[in-house]
Structure formats: C-alpha cells, structure tokens
N, C-alpha and C positions, 0 to 999 in steps of 0.2 A: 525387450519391449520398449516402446518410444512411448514420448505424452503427447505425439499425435493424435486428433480425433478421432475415432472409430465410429461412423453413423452404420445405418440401416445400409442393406443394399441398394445401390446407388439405382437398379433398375426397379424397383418399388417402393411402393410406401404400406405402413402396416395399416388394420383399419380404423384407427384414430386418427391416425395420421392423413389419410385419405379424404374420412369427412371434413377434416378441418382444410385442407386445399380448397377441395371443389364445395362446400356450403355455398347456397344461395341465396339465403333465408333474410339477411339484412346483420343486426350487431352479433358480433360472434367474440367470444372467451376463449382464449385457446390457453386451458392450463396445463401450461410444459414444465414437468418434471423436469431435475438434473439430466442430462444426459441424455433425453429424451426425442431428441433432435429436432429441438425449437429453431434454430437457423434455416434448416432445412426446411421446414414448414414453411415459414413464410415469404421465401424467396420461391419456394413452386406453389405458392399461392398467387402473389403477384404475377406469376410468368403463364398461371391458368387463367388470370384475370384478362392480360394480354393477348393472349391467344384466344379467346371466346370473346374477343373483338373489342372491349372497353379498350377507350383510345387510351394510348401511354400515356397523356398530359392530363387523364382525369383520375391518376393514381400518383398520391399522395403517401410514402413511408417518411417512418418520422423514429429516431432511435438518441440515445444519449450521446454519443461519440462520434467526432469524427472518422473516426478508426473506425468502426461498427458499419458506419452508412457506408464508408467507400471497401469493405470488403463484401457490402450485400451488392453493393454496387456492379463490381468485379465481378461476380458468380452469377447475375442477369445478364451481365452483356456476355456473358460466353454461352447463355441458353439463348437469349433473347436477339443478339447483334444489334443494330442500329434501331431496332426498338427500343433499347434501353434508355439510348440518350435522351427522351423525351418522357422519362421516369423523373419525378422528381424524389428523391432518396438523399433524405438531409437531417441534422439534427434540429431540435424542436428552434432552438437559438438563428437557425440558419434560416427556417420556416419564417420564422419575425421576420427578419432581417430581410425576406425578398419582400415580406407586404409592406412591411414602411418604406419603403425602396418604391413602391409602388403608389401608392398613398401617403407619399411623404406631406404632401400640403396640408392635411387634415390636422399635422401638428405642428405647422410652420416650419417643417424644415423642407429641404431639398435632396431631390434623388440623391445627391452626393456624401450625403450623412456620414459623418464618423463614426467608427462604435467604438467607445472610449474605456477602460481597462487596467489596471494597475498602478504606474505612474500616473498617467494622463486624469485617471478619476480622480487619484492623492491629489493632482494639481491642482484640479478645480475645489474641490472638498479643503482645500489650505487659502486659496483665497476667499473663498467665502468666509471660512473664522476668523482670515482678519482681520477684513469688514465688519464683522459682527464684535469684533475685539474680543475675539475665544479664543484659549486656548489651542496652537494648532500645531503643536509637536507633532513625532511620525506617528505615536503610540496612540495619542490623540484623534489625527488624522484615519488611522486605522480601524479604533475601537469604533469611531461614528459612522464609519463607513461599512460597517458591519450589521450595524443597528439599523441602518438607511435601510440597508438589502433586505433585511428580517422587515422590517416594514412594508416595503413594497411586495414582499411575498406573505403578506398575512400573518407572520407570524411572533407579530409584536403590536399591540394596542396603539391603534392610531390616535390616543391621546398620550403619547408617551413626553410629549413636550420638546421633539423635535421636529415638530411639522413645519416651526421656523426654518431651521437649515438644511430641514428636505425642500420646501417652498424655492428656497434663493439657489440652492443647488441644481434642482432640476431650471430650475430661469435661466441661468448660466450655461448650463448645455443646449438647452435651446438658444440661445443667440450664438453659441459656436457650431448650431449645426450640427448638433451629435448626440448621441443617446450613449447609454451604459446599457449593462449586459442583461440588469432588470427589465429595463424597458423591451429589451428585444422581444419581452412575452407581454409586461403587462401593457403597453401602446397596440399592439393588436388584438386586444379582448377590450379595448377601447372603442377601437376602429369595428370591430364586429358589433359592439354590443350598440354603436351610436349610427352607424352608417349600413343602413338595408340594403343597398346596391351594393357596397363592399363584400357585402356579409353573403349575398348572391352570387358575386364571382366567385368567392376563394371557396363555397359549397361545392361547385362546379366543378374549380380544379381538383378538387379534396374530393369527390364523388367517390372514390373508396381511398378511404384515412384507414391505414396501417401503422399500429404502432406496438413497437418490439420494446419487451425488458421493461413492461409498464408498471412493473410493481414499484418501480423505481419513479413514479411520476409524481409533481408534488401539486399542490391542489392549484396552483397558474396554472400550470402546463394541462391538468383535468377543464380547470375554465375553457381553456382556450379548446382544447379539442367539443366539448359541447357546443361552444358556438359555432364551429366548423362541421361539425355532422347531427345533422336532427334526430330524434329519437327512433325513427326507423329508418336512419341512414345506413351506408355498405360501411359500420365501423368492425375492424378485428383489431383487436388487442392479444399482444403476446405476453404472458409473462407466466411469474410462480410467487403466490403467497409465501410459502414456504423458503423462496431464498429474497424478500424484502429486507434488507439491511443495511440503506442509508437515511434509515429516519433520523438520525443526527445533522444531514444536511441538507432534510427538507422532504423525504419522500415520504410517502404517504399512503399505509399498505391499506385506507381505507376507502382508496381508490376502487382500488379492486371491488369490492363490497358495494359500493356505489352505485356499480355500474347498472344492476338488474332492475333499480331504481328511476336510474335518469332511462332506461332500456329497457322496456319492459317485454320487449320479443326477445331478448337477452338466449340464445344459442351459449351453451358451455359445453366443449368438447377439452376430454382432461387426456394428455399424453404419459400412459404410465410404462411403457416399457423403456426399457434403462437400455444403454447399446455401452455406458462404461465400465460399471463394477459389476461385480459378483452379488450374488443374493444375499452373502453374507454378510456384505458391508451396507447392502441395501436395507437389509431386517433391521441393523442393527440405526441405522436413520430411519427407517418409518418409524421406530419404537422410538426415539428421541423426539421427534417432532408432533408425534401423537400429543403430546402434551398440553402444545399449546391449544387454546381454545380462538385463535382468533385465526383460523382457518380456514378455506373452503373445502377441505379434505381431498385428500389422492393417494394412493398407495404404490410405491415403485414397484416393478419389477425385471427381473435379470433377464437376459437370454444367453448369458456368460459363467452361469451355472454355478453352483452354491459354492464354492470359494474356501478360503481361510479363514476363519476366526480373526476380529480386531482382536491386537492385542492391547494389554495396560499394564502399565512400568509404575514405579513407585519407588524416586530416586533418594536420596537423601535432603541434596542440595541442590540446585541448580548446576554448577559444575559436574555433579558427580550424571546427570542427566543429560546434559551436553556429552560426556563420555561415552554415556554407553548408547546412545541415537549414533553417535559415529563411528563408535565402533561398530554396531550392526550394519550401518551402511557399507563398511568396508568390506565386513565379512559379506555382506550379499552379494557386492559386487565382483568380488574376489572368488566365490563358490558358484556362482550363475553367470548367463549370458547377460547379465543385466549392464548397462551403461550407467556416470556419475547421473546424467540427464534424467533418466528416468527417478530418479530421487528428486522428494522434495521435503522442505520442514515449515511446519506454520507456526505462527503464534500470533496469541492476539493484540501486541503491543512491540512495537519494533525494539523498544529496549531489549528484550530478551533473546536479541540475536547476538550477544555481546561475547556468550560464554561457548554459545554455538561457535563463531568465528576463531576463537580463541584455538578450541579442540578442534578445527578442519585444520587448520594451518599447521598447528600440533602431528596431524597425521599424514599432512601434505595434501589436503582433497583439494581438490581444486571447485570453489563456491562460486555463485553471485548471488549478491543482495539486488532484490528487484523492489520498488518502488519504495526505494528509502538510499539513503548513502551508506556503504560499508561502516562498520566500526571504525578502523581504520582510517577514514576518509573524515573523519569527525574535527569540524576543528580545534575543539580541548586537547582530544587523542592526538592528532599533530601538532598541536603547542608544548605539552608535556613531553612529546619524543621526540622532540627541538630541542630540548634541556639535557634530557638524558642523552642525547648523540654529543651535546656538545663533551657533556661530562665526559663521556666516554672515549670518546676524538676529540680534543680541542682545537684541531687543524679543519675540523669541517666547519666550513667557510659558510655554505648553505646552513645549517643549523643556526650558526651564526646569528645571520640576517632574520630568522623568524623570530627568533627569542630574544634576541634584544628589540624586537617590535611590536612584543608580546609579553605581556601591556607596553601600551606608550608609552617612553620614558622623557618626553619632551625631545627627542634628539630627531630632527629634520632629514629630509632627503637629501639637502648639501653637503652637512656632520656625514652622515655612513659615507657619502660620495667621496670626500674630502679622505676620511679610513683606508678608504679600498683604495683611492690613489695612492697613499701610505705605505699599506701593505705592500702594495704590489714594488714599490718602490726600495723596501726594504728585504722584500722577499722571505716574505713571513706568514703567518693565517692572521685573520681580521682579529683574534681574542688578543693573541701577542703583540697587536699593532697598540691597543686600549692601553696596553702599559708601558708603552714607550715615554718618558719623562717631558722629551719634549712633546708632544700631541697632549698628555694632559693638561702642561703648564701652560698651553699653548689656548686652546679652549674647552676640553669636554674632559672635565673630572669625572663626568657620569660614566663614559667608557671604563675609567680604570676600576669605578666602582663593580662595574656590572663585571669584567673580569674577575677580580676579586673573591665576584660571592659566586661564579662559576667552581676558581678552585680552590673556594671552601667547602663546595657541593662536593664538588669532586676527594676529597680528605675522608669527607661524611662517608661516602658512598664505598670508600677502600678499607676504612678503619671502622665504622660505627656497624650497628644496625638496620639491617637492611627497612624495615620497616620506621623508623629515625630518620634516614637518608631520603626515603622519599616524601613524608611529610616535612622535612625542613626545604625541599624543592618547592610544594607547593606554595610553604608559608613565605620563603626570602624571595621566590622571584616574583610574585603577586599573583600568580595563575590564579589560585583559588577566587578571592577577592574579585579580580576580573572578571572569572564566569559567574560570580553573582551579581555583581553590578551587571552585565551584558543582557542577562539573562530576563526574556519578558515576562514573566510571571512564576510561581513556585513549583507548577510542573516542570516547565523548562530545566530551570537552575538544577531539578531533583535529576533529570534524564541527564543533566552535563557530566552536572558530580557524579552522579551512577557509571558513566563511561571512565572518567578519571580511576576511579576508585576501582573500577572492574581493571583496567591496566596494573593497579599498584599488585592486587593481587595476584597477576599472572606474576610479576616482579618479583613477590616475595616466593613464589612458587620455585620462580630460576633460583633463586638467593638459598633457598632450606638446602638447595641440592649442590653448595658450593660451588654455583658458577656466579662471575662478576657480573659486573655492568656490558662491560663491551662484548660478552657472552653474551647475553642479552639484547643486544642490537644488534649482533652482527646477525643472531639467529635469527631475529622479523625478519630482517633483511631478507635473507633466502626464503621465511616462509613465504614472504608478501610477493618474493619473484614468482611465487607457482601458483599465484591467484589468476583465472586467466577471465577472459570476457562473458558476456551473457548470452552469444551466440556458441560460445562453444558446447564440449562434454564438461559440463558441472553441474554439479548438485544447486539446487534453486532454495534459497530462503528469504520469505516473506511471510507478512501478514495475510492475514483469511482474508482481508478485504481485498487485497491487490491479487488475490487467486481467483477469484470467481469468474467463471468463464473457463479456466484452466485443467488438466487432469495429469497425474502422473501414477505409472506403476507403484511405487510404490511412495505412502505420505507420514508423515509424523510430527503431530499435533503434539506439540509441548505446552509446559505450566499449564495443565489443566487443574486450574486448582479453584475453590472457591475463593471467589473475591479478586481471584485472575482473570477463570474465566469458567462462568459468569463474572465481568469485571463489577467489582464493586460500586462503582458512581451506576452504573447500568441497574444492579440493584435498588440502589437507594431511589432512583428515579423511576423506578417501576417499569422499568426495561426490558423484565427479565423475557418474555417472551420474544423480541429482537436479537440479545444474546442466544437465545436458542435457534433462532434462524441461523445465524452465522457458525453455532455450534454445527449445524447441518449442514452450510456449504462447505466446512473444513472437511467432517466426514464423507461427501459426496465426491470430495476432488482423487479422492484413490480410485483406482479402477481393480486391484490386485492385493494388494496387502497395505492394511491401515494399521498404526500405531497409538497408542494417544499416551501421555505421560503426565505424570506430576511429582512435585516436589515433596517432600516435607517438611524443612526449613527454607525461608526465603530471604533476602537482604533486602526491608524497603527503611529508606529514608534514615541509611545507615544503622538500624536497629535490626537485628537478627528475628523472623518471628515463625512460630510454628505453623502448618499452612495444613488443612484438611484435603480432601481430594474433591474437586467439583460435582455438585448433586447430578449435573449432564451425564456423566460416568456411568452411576446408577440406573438411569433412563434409557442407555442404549439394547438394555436389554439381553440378560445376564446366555442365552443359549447361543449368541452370535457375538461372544465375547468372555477374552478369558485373563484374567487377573493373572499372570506370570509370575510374580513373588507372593501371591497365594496360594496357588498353585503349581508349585514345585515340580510336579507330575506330568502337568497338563503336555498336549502337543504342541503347544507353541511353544512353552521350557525347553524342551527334548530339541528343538527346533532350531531354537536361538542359540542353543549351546553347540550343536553339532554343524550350524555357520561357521561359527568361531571357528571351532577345530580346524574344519577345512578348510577356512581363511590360513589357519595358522600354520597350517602343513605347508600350504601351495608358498606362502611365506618363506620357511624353511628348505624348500625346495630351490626355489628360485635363490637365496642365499647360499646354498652349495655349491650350487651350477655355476654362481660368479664365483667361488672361492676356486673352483676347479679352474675356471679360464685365467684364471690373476697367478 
C-alpha cells in the first residue's frame, strides 16, 4: 500500500458531500472530518459555482499556502480550462497584496510597493533603534520585531509602550514604499472598514469568498473576511474543529464558533465518512476527541471496514523504544507487500528523532526527516564529528578546517591559507603542517597548540575511558562552552546539548563492545551513505505538526508520555484541549495499522526521570486498543512476535542463498 490519497469515487459524491457542493442557501460550514475529502468538496464546489453561470472573476478562494492555492489551482483548470484563469485562488497574504496594489494611494504608497520581510524588516527595525539610541543587536532587533507582529495582530496590549517604535517603524516603511507582512491583512481591514466604494468593489469580486482550513484562521484574517462578505453573503468555510492546532501562532478555533453569530442563516453540513482508516482507528479518535468540550461535534466513520486494533508499547527507555518501532518496521516490511514509504513515525518535538535516526542507520533503513534537519545535519553533531574524524584520521584535512573553526580561535582566512600552501608544499595533512618548528616560530603558536591537544584527544581516546575521552573533547576543544554562548535562549542550548550528548551515547555504545574510534567513524560513514532522499522509498519522520494533511499505511506515534505529550508548557498554560487536537491528527494520519508508544525512563536536561504514560492513552478507548506488554496474549502480541519470526527467517534465508553463491 502507498500514502497516496484514497478519495471517494471519483464519479460521485456521497450525500454530505453533495449538499455541500450544490447549497444555495447564502453562509455555509462545511465541517470536514480527517480524510473525509474536504479538497475535493470545495474544488467541485467552485467548479459548480462556474458552471451555473457565476462569472469566474466573482469567485474568491482564499487558503494558507501557497502550495494549497496552486494545487486547488491545478485540479480546476483540468475540470474548468480557461475558466479557471479568471478564478482568483490565492492565499489570504496574496488577497492583501492585490487590494493595496490597487488602492495603494489611500496609504500613500504606490502600486509598486515592496513587501518587505526578514532581513529587509531587521533593516528598517535597526535603524529606527538607532535613532532612538536603543539597543539594536540581532537578538534585539528580533525579539521587537516579534512584539511589533503580536501587536499588529491583537494580540499584545496596545499599551505595551512600544507604540513609539511601531509609530517611526511603520513611518519608515511608508516613505520607502513598502509594507510588511502584517500589513498585508491589517491595511485592508483599513481600506474596507474606511472606504465604501473600496469596500463595494472587492464585495463584488469576493461575491462568493471560499475559504479552506479555516480553523486555522486567526482573528485579522476573520476581520477581514467579514468586511468582505455581509452577513447573508455566498460565504463557505472549510475546515475541522477538531484538527485546530496552530493557536500557538495565532489561530483561533473560536472562529469557527463565531461564525453562526456574525451568520445567522449559518447552513452546517458535517462530512463524516472517512475514505482513509479503518473503523478501528477511527473509534479509537472519536473516543479521544470526545473529550474535549470546545467542539461542534462529528463522528467519523469507515467505509474501509473495522480494521486492527491500535496498538501500545511501553518501552523502557527511549533507545530501547527507538528499537523496537524499527524493528517492527522491518519485520513488516520484510513479511508484507509493504514499502519503507508506506511507514511513518511521529512525535511531538523534533528532539526525539535523535535515537530514531540513531537505530534506522543501526539497521540500514533508509529515513528522511521532513520539516526539520536530520540529526546528523545538526551543526554541534557536525562540529563534534570534526573532532572525532580528526582523532581518528589525522590526515583528514576536511575535519581539519571545521574544528579548528570551531570555535574561533582568532586564526584568519590568510593563517589557514598560508597552512594549506604549507602543507601542500611539504606534502603533509594540515595537523602535521601546525607542528612544523618553522610555521610556529614563524607566526601561529596557536596551530601547534590546537595540534597538540588533537593528540592528546587522540592518547585519551586509545588509552583511557571511553566515556573520559569524550568529555575531555568537549571540555579542551571548547565545543561545549561554544553552544552555550551561541545558543539563543535555554531551550535551544538544552536541544544542542541533548544532540551532543545523544551522540556520546551512541559512542559509548561502540566503546562497551570493544570497537575504537575509527570503528566508529568509519561505521557512520557507511551508515550515513545509505541515507537516501525524500523522494525516494524511506520511511518518513516528523512532527504531528508537519504531518497534517498527510497519511500513511502504517504510523507510529512515539514518547507518548505525560508531560511529552500532552507536552507540559501545553498543560501549565491550559492547552490541554489543543494537545488533544493534535493527539487526534497523529492518530488520523494511519489509514491501516496505528502504533503509539512510551517510555518509562526519559533523559531531560541531563537528569534521568521516571515518565508515566499519557492520560490520551487512556481516552482512546480501551475496545479499539490493546496494551501489548499487558497483554501478553492479546492478537496484536501473537502478531508482532510472528513478524519477527518471519522477518527473521526470510533473513536467514537470504544469508544462505549468499553463502551458497560465494
């Protein structure tokens, strides 16, 4: 099976699905379930709209991504043809951008406006503080420009006491003819709310405003769509209460709830049949999500028939839980028609892909991490395996140049330059160039030091303690030190260390089993060559947040633990219903066989601590789930053990069959 989509028949629609295309009625709710094929609705909505004669120029979609708008995009113009083009199908940011573009005078700029953005905002945002004789470091420049944006989106007290250098900021962008990304919404809830003839065109082109994945809308973006469609306007709204899960960067699930308010002909047509998972996985997310109280309620259902049992694992350690998720992968893959692809693993904090990556490379899968950087990719992780390559090679010339760069050591781009001519001239590696008599006496003591304490490392690492050996790496080359000066606040620093320290342990892992260093490097090596891209066949791990929208045969939901997840700041801030949304889109993304795991020892912030199993566990609803180290018995036990097996035969098999040809 693949983690292609799987809709309805593509010659019908069911009948939710039907009333919600062809309504007539004025504001319409279309609440789409997981998998329930909300895409599909509302692109044969707009293509029914056009077809019963509304001109394509008075239909307005409006969605978060640019990605989103040009695949709805894509799939009207092969219903639609050259109808399409005169769709306007944009994200809300784009929507701004064409009415100030239009109505640019109204705020003194010019149709040719800039929309200004990362650097270019830091630029203007640094001279204004130093004008104002403020502070305007990067950290500085950052943290206000952060507070600017929560202002202009409501949600920071406009008496915070920087109305001053929001005042001279936005002045500034005005005399350069350009706005930022705020303004792209709140200058046209200006423009609507101040200019009746504006406010009269853009009704007209908006004459049916569609907008997809509204749960995600935050209360600008609700402004602005009320000024643009009257309270018995053609508005539909696409979304799901139940997968709302970026109120941390502004959304705003009481939108939704809003709406039968400012709407009071309010049409709610709810889409519950499910076209991806099994029933079993479905019970087992109605009964989690029942919970919450701040719901409009809907109830999935299957047409893919009652299914497997989720199962729940209860590991020791996080290693020991990284293990056995990949071992089962292998065994499924290895006993079924199943592909690495069709796998996926979630969690709810990308740190915890550390020991994942560790054990895929360990068994040769071939992964990709999506919407984060590999472990491996990490720059502490390749700063520390600079050190240890050199120990271990001190002819790699490449290790070299990182680690002596790593930290500064005051030595210039001409000093290395002036090295390398050196070396090469002596025909040597750049470490043995450092202790040539003349180049030190010459200018750079500091080379023969940093050699030196190479192979002193290198002594440690042959003679001592393997677990000595790497701590005195950290401490003599300054790494440590480094990533906590670097490091912009005490999450960071804790996620750097955590990566550092997740490597030491793979280290001492080589080390107990009496292989060296250069065992140890040369093995990444090979494992890291069999890491392959994100188009290929690999197994896929990410966060629940970079999954939504996604599905795969079969998914496995790690650290489910209390205070993971539900993550703790989530609790204390009275989140937990959010948590449990996102608890819901992890469980929705299976279509066949769901996992979910926890630990019971964890490592945070270098202190070992006992870790309970998350109350979500509990909630899925005990007859659509089965505890597998409680029950011993169970069919999923019987299940997972007789993968194995046949993983391990087809194993043994295939190791004969080479022994016979060799």
């Amino acid at each position: 099976m693949s983690s292609s989509s799987n809709g309805p028949n593509p010659n019908q629609l069911n009948s939710a699905q039907y009333e919600a295309v062809f309504y007539r009625g004025g504001p319409l709710l279309v609440l789409a379930g997981a998998g329930s094929g909300k895409t599909r609705v509302i692109t044969e909505r707009i293509a029914a709209l056009v077809e019963r004669d509304v001109p394509p120029d008075a239909v307005t979609a409006v969605t978060f991504t640019n990605k989103a708008a040009k695949e709805m995009r894509q799939r009207l113009t092969k219903r639609l043809g050259e109808q399409a083009k005169k769709l306007r199908i944009c994200t809300f940011h784009a929507l701004g951008l064409a009415m100030l573009r239009k109505h640019a005078g109204h705020f003194n700029r010019k149709a040719n406006l800039s929309v200004f953005a990362g650097g270019e905002q830091r630029g203007v945002l640094r001279s204004v503080l130093q004008d104002m004789r403020l502070p305007s470091d990067a950290k500085q420049v950052d943290a206000i420009l952060g507070r600017i944006s929560q202002l202009k989106n409501g949600l920071l007290d406009g008496d915070s006491g920087l109305q001053p250098v929001r005042q001279r900021y936005d002045t500034l962008l005005e005399r350069m003819n350009a706005v930022d990304f705020d303004d792209l919404l709140l200058l046209p809830i200006r423009l609507l709310d101040e200019d009746a003839s504006a406010q009269a065109l853009w009704r007209e082109r908006c004459r049916h405003f569609l907008v997809d994945e509204y749960q995600d809308s935050s209360r600008v973006q609700y402004a602005l769509v009320r000024l643009l469609v009257p309270p018995e306007g053609n508005l539909t709204v696409v979304g799901d209460d139940d997968q709302s899960i970026y109120g941390w960067r502004g959304a705003e699930i009481s939108n939704l709830f809003q709406l039968d308010t400012d709407y009071p002909s309010l049409k709610v047509v709810r889409l519950e049949e499910n076209y991806r998972s099994t029933a079993a996985i479905l019970h087992a997310a109605n009964a989690l999500i029942g919970n919450n109280s701040q719901r409009l309620g809907k109830t999935l259902r299957s047409n893919l028939g009652r299914g497997k049992p989720a199962r729940i694992w209860e590991a020791a350690t996080p290693e020991d839980e990284a293990e056995r998720v990949v071992a089962d992968i292998v065994a499924r893959c290895s006993s079924s028609k199943s592909c690495w692809r069709d796998f996926c693993i979630l969690y709810r904090a990308s740190y915890q892909s550390r020991p994942l990556e560790l054990a895929l490379r360990e068994r040769g899968v071939p992964y990709h991490v999506s919407g984060g950087l590999s472990f491996f990719d990490r720059a502490e992780v390749r700063d520390v395996l600079s050190y240890l390559r050199l120990v271990a090679n001190p002819d790699d010339d490449l290790a070299f140049m990182r680690a002596i760069s790593r930290p500064r050591r005051g030595i210039g781009d001409k000093a290395l330059g002036d090295l390398g001519v050196f070396a090469h001239q002596q025909g040597c590696s750049l470490l043995n160039a450092c202790l040539d008599d003349a180049l030190i006496h010459a200018r750079q003591p500091v080379f023969a030091g940093f050699a030196q304490m190479i192979s002193g490392l290198g002594h440690v690492f042959d003679h001592g303690e393997a677990d000595d050996a790497f701590d005195a790496l950290l401490e003599e080359s300054g790494l440590e030190d480094m990533i906590v000066a670097e490091a912009d606040d005490e999450r960071e620093r804790d996620a750097r260390l955590g990566n550092v320290q997740a490597l030491r342990r793979w280290w001492l892992g080589y080390a107990e089993n009496g292989r060296n260093i250069a065992d140890f490097i040369q093995n990444l090596a090979l494992l890291a060559d069999r890491e392959e891209d994100k188009s290929g066949d690999v197994v896929r791990l990410m966060t629940v947040h970079a999954a939504k929208g996604l599905e795969f045969d079969h998914v496995y939901i790690i650290g489910v633990e209390e205070g993971g997840f539900p993550h703790k700041n989530a609790i204390e801030e009275q989140r937990l219903e959010e948590e449990r949304r996102l608890m819901y889109v992890a469980v929705t993304r299976a279509r066949f066989y769901l996992t979910l795991s926890c630990s019971r020892k964890r490592r945070r912030f270098g202190q070992v601590e006992s870790m309970k199993p998350s109350p979500f566990l509990q909630e899925l609803g005990g007859e659509f789930v089965e505890w597998v180290d409680r029950e011993p018995n169970s069919d999923a036990a019987h299940e997972e053990a007789q993968s194995h097996m046949a993983a391990m035969r087809q194993r043994l098999e295939a190791a004969m069959q080479s022994s016979k040809k060799q």
